[in-house]
N, C-alpha and C positions, 0 to 999 in steps of 0.2 A: 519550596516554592508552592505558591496555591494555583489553582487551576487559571485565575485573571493573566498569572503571568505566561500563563505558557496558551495565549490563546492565540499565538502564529501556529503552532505546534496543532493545536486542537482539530485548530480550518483544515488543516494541509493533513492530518491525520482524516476527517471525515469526506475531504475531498477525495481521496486517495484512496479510502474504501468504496468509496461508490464509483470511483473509476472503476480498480476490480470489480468488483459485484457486476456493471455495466459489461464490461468488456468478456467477464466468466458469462454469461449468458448469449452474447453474439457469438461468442466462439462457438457456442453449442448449437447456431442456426451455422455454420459453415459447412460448406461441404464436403470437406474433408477434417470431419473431426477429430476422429484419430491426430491423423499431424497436428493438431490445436491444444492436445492432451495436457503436455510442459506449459503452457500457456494457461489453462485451463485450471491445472492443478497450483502454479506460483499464483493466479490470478484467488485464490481461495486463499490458501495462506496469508498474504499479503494483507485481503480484508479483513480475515479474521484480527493476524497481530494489530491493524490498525484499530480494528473497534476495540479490542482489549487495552493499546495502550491508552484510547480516549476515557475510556472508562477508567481508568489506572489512575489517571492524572486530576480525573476531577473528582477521585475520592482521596485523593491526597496520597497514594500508595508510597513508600518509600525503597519500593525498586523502581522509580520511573527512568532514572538516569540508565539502569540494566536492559530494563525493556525497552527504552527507545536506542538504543545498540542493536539490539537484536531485531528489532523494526526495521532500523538502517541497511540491516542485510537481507531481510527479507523482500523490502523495498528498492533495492540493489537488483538483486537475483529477481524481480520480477521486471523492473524495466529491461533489461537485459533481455530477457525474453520475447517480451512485448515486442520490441524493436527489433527482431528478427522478422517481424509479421508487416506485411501494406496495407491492412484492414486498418482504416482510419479509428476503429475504434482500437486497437491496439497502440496506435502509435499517442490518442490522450490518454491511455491509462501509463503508457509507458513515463510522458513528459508528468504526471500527476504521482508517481513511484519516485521520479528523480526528486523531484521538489520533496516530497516528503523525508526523503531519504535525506536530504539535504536539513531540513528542517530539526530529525532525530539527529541528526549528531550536534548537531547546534546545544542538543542536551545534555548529550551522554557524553 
């Protein structure tokens, strides 16, 4: 598949890292950061695997089906988190990790 086709996949991929990215930096104005840590840490993973699977996909990589599996869980295990939290910014990176999450399996 070339990258035209998978451009639900892409939006909802670079949406979903700047949710993290957004939501890893308000955790760190909290004040209680400690407790924001799990959050904090799936909030990085999350971006990172999204910007690598965008990048994966629109070079044509032939693991994309693999990595967006492993996106799905990463993107899983971080809404999960998120949604343990009432910080409005947690709760759109949380609904922005579902959709994505939603989206990778769509592939894989």
């Amino acid at each position: 598949m070339t990258h035209e086709q998978h451009a639900e996949l892409i939006k909802a991929l670079h949406d979903c890292a700047a949710a993290c990215n957004y939501c890893f930096d308000a955790c760190l104005q909290e004040d209680d950061v400690k407790m924001m840590a799990p959050c904090i840490r799936l909030d990085r993973e999350c971006a990172d695997i999204c910007a690598y699977l965008e990048h994966a996909i629109t070079r044509n990589s032939p693991f994309v089906a693999e990595l967006a599996q492993v996106c799905a869980t990463i993107c899983d295990a971080c809404a999960a988190e998120c949604s343990k939290h009432d910080h409005e910014h947690c709760k759109k990176c949380a609904e922005a990790c579902a959709k994505c999450a939603e989206a990778c399996r769509n592939v894989a």
